[in-house]
C-alpha positions as a Markdown table, in Angstrom:
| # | Residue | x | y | z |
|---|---|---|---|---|
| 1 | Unk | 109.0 | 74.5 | 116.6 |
| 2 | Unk | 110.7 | 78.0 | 117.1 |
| 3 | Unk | 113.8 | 78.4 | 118.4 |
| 4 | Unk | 115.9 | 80.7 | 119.6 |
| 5 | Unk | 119.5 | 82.6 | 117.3 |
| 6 | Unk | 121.1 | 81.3 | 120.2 |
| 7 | Unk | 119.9 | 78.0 | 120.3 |
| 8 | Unk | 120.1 | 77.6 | 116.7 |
| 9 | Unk | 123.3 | 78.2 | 116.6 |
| 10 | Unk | 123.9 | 75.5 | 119.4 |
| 11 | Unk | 122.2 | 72.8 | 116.8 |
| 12 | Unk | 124.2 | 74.2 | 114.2 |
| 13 | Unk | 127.9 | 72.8 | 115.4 |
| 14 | Unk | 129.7 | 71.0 | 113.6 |
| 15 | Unk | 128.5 | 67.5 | 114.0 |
| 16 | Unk | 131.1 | 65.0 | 116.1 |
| 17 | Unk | 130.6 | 61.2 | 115.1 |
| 18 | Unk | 130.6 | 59.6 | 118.5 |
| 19 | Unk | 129.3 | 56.2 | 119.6 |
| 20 | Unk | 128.2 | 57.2 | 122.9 |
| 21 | Unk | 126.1 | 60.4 | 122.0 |
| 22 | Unk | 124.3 | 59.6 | 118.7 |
| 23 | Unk | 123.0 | 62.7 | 116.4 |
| 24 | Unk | 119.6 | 64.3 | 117.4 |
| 25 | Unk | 116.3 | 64.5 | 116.0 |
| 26 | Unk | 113.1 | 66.0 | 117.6 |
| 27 | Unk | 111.3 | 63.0 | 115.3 |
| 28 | Unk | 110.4 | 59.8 | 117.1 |
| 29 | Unk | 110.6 | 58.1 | 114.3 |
| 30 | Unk | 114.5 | 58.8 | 114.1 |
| 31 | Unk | 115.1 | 56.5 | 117.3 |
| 32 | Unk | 114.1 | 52.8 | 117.1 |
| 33 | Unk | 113.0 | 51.0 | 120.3 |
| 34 | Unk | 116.9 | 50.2 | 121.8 |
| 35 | Unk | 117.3 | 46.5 | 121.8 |
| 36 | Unk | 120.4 | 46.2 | 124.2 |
| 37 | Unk | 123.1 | 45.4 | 121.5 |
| 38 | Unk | 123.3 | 49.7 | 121.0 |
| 39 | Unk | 126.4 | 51.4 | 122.9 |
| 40 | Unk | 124.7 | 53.9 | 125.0 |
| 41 | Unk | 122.1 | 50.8 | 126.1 |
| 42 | Unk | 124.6 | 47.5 | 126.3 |
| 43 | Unk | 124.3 | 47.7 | 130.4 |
| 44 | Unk | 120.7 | 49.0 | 131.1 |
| 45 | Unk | 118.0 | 46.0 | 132.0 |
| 46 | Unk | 115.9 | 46.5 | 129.3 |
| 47 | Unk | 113.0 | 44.3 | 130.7 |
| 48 | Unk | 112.8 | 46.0 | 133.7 |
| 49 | Unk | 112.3 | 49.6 | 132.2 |
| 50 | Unk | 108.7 | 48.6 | 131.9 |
| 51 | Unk | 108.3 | 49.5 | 128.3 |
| 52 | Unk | 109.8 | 53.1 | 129.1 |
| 53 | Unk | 112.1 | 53.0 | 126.5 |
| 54 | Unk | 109.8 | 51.4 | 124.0 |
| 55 | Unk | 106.2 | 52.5 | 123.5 |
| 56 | Unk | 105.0 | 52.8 | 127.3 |
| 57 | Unk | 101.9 | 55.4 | 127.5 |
| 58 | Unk | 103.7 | 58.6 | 128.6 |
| 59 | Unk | 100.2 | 60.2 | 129.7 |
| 60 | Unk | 99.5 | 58.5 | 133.5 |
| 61 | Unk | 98.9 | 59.7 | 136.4 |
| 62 | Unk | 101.2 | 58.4 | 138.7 |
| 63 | Unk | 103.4 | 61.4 | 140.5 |
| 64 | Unk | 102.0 | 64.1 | 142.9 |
| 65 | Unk | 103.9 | 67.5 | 142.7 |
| 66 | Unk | 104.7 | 69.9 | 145.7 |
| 67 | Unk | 106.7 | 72.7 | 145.6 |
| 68 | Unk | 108.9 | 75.3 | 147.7 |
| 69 | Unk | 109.2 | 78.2 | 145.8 |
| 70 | Unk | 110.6 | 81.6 | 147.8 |
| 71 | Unk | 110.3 | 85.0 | 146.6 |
| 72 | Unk | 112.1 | 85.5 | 144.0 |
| 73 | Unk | 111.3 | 83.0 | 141.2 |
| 74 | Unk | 108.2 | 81.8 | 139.7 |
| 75 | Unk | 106.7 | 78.7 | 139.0 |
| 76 | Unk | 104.3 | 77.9 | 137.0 |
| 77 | Unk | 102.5 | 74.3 | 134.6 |
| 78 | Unk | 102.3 | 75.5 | 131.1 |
| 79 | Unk | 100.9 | 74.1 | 128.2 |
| 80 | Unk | 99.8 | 73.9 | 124.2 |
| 81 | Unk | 102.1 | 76.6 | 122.1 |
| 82 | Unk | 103.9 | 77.7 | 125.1 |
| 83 | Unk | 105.1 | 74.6 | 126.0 |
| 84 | Unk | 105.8 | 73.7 | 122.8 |
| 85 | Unk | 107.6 | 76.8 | 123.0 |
| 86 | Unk | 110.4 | 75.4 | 125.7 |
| 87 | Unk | 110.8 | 71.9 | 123.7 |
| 88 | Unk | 114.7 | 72.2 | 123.3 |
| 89 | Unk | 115.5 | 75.4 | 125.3 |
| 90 | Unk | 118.8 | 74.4 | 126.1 |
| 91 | Unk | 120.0 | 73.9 | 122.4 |
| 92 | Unk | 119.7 | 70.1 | 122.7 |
| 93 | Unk | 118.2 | 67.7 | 120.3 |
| 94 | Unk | 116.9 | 64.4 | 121.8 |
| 95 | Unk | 119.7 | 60.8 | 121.1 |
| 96 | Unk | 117.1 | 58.3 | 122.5 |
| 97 | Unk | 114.0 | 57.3 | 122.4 |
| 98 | Unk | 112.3 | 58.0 | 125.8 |
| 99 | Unk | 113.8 | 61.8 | 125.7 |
| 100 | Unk | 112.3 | 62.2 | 122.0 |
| 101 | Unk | 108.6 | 60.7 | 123.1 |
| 102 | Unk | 109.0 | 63.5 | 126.2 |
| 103 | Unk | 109.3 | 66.2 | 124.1 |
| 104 | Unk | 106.7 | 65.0 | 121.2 |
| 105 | Unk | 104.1 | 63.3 | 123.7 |
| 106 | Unk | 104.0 | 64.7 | 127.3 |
| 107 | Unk | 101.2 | 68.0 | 126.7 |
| 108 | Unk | 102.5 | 69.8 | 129.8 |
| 109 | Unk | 105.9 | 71.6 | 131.1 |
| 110 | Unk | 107.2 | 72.5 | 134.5 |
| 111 | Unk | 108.8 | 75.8 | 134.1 |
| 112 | Unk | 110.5 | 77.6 | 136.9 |
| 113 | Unk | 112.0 | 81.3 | 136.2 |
| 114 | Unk | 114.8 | 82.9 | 138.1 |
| 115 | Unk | 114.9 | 86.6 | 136.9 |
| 116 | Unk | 118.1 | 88.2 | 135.7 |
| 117 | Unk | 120.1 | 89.6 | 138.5 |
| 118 | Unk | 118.0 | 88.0 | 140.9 |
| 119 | Unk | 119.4 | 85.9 | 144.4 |
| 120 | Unk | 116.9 | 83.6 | 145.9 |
| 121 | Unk | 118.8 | 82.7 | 149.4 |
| 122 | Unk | 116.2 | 79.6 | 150.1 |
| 123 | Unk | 116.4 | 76.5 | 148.2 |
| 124 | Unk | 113.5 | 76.1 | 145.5 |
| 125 | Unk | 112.3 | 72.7 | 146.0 |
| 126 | Unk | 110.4 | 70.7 | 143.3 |
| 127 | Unk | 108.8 | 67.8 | 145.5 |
| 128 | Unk | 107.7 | 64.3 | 142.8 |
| 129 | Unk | 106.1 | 61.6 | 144.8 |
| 130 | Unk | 105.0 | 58.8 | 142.8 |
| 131 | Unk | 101.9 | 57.1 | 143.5 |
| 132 | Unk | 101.5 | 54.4 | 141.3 |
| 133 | Unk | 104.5 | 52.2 | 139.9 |
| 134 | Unk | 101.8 | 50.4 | 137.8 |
| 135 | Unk | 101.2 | 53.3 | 135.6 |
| 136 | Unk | 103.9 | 55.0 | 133.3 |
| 137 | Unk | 104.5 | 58.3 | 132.8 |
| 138 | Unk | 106.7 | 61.5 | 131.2 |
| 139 | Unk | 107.7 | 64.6 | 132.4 |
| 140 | Unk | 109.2 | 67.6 | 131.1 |
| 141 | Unk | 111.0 | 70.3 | 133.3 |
| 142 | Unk | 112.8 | 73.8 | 132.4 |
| 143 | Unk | 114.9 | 75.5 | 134.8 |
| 144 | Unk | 115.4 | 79.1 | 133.5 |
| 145 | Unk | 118.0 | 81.3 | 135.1 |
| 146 | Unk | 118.7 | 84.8 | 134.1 |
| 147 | Unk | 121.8 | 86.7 | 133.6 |
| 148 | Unk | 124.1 | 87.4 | 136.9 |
| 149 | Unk | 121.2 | 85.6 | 139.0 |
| 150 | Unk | 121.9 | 82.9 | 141.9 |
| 151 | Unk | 120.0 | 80.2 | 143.1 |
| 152 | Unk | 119.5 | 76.5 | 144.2 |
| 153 | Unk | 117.1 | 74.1 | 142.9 |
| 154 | Unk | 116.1 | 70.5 | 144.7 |
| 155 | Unk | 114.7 | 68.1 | 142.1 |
| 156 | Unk | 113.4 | 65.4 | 144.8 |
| 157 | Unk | 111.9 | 62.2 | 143.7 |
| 158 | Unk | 110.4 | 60.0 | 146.1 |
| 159 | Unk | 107.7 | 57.0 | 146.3 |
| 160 | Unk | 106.6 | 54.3 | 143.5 |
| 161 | Unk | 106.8 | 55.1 | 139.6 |
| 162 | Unk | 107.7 | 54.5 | 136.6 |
| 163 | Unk | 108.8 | 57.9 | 134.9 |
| 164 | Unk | 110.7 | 59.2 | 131.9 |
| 165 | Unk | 111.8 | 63.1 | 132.3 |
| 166 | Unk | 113.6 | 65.4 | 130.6 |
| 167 | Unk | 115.0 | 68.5 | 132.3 |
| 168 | Unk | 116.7 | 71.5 | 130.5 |
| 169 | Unk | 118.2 | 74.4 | 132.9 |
| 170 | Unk | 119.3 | 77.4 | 130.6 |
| 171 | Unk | 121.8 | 79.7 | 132.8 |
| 172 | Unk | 122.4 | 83.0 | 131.6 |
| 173 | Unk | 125.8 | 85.1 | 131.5 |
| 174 | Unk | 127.2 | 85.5 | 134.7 |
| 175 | Unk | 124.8 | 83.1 | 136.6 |
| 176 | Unk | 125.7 | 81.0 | 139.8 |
| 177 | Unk | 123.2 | 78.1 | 139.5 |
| 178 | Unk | 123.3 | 74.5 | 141.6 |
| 179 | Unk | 121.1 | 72.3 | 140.7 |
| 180 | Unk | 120.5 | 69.2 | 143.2 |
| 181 | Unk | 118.4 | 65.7 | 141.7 |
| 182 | Unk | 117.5 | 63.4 | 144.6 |
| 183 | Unk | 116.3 | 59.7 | 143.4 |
| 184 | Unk | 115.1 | 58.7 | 147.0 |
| 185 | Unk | 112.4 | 56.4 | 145.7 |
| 186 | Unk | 110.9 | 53.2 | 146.6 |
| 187 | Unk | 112.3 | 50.0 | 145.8 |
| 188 | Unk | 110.0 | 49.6 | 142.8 |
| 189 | Unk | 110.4 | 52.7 | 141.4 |
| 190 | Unk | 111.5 | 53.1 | 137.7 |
| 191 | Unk | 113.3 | 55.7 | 136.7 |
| 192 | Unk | 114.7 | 57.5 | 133.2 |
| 193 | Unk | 115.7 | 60.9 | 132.9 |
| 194 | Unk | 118.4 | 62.9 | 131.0 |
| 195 | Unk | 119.0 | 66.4 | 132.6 |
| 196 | Unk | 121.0 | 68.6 | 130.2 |
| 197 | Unk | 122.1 | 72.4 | 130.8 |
| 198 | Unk | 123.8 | 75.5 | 128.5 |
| 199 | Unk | 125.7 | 77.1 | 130.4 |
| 200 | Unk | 126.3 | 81.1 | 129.6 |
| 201 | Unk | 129.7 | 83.4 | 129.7 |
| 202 | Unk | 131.0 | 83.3 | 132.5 |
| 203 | Unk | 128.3 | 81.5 | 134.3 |
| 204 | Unk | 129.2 | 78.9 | 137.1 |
| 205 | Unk | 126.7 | 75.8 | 136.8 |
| 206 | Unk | 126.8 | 72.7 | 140.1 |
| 207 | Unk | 125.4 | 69.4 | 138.9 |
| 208 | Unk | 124.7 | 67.0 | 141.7 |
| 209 | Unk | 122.9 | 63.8 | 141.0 |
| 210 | Unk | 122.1 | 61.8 | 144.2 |
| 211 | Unk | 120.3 | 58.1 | 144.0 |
| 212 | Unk | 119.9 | 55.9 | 146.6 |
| 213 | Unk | 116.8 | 54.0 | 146.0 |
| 214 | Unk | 114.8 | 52.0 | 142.8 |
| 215 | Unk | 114.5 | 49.4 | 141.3 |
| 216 | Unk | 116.0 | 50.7 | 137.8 |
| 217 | Unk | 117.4 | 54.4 | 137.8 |
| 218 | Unk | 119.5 | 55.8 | 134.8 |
| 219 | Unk | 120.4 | 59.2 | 134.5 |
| 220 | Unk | 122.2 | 61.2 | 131.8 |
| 221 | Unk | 123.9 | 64.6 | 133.1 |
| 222 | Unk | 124.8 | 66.9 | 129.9 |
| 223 | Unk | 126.3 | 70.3 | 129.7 |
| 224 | Unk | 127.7 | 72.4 | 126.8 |
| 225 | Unk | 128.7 | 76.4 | 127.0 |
| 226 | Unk | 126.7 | 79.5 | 125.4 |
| 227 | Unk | 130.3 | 81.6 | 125.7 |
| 228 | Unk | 133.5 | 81.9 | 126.9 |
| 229 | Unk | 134.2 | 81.6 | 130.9 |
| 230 | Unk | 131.4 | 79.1 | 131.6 |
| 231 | Unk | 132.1 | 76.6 | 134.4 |
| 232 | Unk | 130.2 | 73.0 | 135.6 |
| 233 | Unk | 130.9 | 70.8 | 137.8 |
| 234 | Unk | 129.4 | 67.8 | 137.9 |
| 235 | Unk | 128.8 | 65.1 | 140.8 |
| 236 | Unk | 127.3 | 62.5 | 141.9 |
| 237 | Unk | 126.8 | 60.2 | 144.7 |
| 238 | Unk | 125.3 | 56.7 | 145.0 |
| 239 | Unk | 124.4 | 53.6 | 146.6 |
| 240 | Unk | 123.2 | 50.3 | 145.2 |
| 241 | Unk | 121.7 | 47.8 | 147.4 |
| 242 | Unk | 120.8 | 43.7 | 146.4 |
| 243 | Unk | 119.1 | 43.7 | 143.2 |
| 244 | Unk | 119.1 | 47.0 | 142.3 |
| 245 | Unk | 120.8 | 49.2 | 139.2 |
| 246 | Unk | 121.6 | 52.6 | 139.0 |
| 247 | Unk | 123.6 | 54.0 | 136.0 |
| 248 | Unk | 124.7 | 57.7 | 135.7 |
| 249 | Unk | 126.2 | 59.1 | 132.6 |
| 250 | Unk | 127.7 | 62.2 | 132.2 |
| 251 | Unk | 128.7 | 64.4 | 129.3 |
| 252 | Unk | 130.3 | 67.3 | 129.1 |
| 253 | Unk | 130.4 | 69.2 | 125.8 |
| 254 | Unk | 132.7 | 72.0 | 125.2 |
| 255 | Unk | 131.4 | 74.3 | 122.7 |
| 256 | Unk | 132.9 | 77.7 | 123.3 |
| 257 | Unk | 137.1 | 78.0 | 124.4 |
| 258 | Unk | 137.9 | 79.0 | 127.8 |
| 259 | Unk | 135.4 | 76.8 | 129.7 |
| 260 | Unk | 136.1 | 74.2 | 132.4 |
| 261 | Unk | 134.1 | 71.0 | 133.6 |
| 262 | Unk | 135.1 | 68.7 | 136.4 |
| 263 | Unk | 133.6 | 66.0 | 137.5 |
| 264 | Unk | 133.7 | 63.7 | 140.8 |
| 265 | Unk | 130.8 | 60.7 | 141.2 |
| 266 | Unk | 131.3 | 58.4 | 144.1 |
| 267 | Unk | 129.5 | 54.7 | 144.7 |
| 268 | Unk | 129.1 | 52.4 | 147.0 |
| 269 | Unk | 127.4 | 48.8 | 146.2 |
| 270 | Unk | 126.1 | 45.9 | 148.9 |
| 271 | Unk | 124.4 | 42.6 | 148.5 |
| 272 | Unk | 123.3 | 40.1 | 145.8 |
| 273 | Unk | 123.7 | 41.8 | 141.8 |
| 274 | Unk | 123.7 | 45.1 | 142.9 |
| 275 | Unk | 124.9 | 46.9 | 139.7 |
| 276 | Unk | 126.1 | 50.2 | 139.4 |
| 277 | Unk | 127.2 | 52.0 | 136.1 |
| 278 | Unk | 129.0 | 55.3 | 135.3 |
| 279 | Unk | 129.9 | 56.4 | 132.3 |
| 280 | Unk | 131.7 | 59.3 | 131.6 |
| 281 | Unk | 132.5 | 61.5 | 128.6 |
| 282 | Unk | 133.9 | 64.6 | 127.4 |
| 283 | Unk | 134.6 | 66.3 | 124.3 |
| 284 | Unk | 136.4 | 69.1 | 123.2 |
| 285 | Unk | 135.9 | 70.2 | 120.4 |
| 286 | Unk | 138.0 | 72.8 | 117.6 |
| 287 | Unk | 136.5 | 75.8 | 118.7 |
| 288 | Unk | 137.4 | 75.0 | 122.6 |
| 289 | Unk | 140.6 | 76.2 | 123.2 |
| 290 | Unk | 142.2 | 76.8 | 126.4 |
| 291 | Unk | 139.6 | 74.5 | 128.0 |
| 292 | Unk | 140.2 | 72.5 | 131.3 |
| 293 | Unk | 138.7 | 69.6 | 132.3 |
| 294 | Unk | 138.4 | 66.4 | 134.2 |
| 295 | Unk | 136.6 | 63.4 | 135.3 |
| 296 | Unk | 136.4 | 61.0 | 138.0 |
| 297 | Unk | 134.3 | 58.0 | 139.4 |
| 298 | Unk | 134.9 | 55.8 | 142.5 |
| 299 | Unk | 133.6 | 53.1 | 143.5 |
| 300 | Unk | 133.5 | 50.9 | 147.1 |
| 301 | Unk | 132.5 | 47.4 | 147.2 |
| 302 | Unk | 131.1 | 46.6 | 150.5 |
| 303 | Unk | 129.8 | 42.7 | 149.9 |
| 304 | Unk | 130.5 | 39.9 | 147.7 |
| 305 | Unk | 128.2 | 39.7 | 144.4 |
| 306 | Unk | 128.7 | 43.1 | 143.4 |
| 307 | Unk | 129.5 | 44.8 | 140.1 |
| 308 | Unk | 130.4 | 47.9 | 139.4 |
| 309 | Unk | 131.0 | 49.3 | 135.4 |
| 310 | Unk | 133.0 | 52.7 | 135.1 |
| 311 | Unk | 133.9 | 54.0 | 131.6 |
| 312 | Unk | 135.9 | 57.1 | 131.6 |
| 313 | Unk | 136.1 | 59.1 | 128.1 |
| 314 | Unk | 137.9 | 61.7 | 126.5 |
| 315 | Unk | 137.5 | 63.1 | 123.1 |
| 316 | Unk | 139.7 | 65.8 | 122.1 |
| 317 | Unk | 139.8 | 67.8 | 118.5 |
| 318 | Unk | 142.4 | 70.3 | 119.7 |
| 319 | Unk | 145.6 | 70.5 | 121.4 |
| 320 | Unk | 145.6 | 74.1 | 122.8 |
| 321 | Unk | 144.1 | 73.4 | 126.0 |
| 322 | Unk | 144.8 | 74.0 | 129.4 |
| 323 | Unk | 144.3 | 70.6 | 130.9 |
| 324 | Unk | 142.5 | 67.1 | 130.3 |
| 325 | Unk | 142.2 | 64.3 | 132.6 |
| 326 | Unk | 140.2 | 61.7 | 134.0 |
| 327 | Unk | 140.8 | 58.6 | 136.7 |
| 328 | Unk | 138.4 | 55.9 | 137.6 |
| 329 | Unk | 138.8 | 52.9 | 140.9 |
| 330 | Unk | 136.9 | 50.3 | 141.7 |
| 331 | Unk | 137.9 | 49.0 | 145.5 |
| 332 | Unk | 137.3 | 46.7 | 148.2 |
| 333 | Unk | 138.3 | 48.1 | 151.6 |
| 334 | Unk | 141.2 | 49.2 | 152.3 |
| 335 | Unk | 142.8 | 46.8 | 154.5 |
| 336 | Unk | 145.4 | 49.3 | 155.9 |
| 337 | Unk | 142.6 | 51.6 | 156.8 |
| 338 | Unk | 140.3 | 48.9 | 158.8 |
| 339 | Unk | 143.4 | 47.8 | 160.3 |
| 340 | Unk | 144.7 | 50.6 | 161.5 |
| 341 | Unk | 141.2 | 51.5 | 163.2 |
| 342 | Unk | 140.8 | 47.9 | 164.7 |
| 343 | Unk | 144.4 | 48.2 | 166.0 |
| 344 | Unk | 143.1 | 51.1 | 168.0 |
| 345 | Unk | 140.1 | 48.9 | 169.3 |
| 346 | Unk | 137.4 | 49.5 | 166.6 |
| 347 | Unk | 135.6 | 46.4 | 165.6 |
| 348 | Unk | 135.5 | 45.2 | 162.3 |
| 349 | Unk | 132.0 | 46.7 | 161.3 |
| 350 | Unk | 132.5 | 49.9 | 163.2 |
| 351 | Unk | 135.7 | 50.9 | 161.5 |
| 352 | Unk | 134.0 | 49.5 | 158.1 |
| 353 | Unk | 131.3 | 52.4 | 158.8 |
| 354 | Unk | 133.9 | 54.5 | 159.4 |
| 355 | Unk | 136.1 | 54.3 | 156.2 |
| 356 | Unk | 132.9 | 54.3 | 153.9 |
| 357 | Unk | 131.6 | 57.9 | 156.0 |
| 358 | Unk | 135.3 | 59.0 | 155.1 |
| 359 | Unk | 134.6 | 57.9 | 151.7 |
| 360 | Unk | 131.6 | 59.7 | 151.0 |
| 361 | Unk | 132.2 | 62.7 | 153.3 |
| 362 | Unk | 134.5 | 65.2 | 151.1 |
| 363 | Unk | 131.9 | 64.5 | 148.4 |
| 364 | Unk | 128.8 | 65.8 | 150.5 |
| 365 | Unk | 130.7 | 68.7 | 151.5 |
| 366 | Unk | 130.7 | 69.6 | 148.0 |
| 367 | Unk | 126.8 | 70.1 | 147.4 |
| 368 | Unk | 127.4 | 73.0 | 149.1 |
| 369 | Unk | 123.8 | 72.7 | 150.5 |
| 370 | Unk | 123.4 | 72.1 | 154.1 |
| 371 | Unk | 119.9 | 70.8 | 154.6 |
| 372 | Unk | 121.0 | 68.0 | 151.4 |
| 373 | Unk | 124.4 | 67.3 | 153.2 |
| 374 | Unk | 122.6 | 66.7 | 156.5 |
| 375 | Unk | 120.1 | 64.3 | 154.9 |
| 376 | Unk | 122.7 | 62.5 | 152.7 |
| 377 | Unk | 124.8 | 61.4 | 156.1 |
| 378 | Unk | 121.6 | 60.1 | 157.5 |
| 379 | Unk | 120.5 | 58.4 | 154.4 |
| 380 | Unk | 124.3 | 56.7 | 154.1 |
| 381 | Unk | 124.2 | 55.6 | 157.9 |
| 382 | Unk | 120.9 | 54.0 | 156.9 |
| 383 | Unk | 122.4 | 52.0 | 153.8 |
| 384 | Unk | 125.4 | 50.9 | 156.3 |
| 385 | Unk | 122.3 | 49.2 | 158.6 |
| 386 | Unk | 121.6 | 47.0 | 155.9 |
| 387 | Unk | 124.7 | 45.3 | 155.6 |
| 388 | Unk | 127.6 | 46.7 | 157.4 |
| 389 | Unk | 126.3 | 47.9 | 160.9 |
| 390 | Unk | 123.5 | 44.8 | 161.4 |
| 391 | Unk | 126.3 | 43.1 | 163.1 |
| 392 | Unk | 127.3 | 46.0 | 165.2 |
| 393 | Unk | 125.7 | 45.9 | 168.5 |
| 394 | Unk | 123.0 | 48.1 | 169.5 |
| 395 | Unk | 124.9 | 50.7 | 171.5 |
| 396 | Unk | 128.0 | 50.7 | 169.0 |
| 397 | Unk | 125.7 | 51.8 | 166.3 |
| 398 | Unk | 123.9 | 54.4 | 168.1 |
């Protein structure tokens, strides 16, 4: 495998023991099937990944690709030495099992190119609609963005699978790059995919990862820094319904001084063992001085028979920095809030709609994509019907 000086020198940091992000290796034979007892697994369902994690058959057929691109980028299915080729773009070397099998098994890669000092004013949308959650797949996507270019990228995932994805964005020096990861998909629907970006000097790199349905979804959202000046932030938004898990972790690496990271994931969980996770770590390491970061998760419980797991982490190697923080609730309603509405002649459902739209609302702001933001307050107010608003009547929840 060739790599990049820049990459290489990415691999070649100092190595940081940590329990939640192992050491790499490109060789599968490094990462032995997870059996539930390991850090970074304790609160995934195991039997439900559908052998993902394991030895699954990576080569099925089971998600149909559409895509949006506008003038300005290129897109384009590459394969043998090429593809090869893009295996660990972003500097990263693979801490589990499914992400290793991706890069060693899965023949093909979705590359999308933004030229340097390019601005695509549409969104680029990549469209996955599975087909088949019978059938097991992988999937291996590289975002490249040049130096001082600007774009948005919608990562969409709809219908039945079973999928393990990796997806590396590289954004140059100077880049303004969002990238936007929708898990809309059907209740069957397995899901595991680790998303991990290097972000250039002086670049500014937006993270959103948005899931709503599935029956399993667990996502891993990594950044580290090519340079000085580099930027991410980092959300998320989800909701977990009866039965379902959804676990997003998050880890932001500083690797060059002067960089910043903040991060804001919001939940909300209804009905029977809906599970939520959201783990969250940063680490700073010698080299990042005058660094500023911070993390935060949030999380509403809406029904009885809920659970919600939120892990906050900091790791820290220097003390010249500018700022480290992080903060982490998990809440009932607010009883001052509904009362307050339902003094005013709200019902009782009507001002629980309202609290959990006020909840959410700042957060969708944030995308910073209008079309996304539009569609998330429609898909929340459709959550709310399933619990919350079915005993509002007709009219009130018009």
């Amino acid at each position: 495998m060739t790599i990049t000086d820049s990459v290489r020198s990415a691999l070649e940091l100092d190595k940081v023991e940590s329990h939640l992000h192992p050491h790499g290796s490109f060789d599968v034979a490094e990462h032995p099937v997870p059996t539930g007892r390991e850090e970074i697994w304790r609160f995934t369902p195991l039997k439900r990944l559908k052998e993902l994690h394991a030895d699954a058959p990576l080569d099925g057929r089971n998600v149909a690709l559409s895509t949006q691109v506008p003038e300005g980028a290129t897109f384009e299915i590459v394969t043998g030495a090429e593809a090869r080729e893009l295996r660990g773009v972003s500097g990263w070397l693979p801490n589990v099992r499914f992400a290793a099998r991706v890069m060693a098994e899965v023949p093909a890669t979705l590359l999308l190119d933004v030229p340097r000092e390019s601005e695509v004013t549409e969104p680029i949308v990549l469209d996955f609609d599975g087909t088949d959650p019978a059938v097991t797949s992988g999937g291996h996507v590289v975002l490249r963005f040049g130096a001082h270019s600007k774009a948005v990228v919608v990562l969409n995932h709809t219908g039945s699978a079973a999928v393990a994805a990796v997806c590396e964005v590289v954004v140059g020096d100077g880049a303004d790059v969002t990238v936007v990861s929708i898990q809309d998909w059907a209740d069957d629907a397995v899901h595991l995919s680790h998303q991990q970006a290097r972000v250039g000097r002086d670049a500014t790199y937006r993270h959103a990862a948005i899931s709503f349905g599935g029956d399993v979804v667990r996502m891993d959202s990594n950044v580290t820094y090519d340079g000085p000046g580099g930027s991410a932030e980092l959300l998320g938004l989800y909701f977990a319904d009866a039965g379902q898990h959804i676990e997003h972790r998050i880890f932001a690496d500083h690797t060059a001084p002067r960089t910043k990271s903040h991060a804001v994931y919001k939940g909300a969980l209804q009905g029977e063992k809906a599970h939520t996770v959201w783990v969250g770590n940063v680490l700073i390491r010698k080299v990042a001085e005058g660094i500023e970061t911070y993390e935060e998760n949030r999380n509403l419980v809406l029904t009885d028979g809920c659970q919600a797991d939120s892990i906050p982490n900091l790791e820290i190697e220097t003390g010249e920095i500018e700022g480290a923080g992080h903060a982490s609730a998990t809440a009932r309603f607010d009883d001052n809030q509904l009362f307050y509405l339902q003094s005013r002649g709200v019902s009782e459902a009507e001002a629980q709609r309202l609290v959990v739209h006020g909840f959410f609302n700042d957060l969708i702001r944030k995308v910073g994509v209008p079309s996304i933001e539009d569609r998330l307050l429609t898909t929340v107010e459709a959550e709310l019907a399933k619990n919350v608003l079915k005993e509002l009547p007709a009219e009130a929840g018009a």
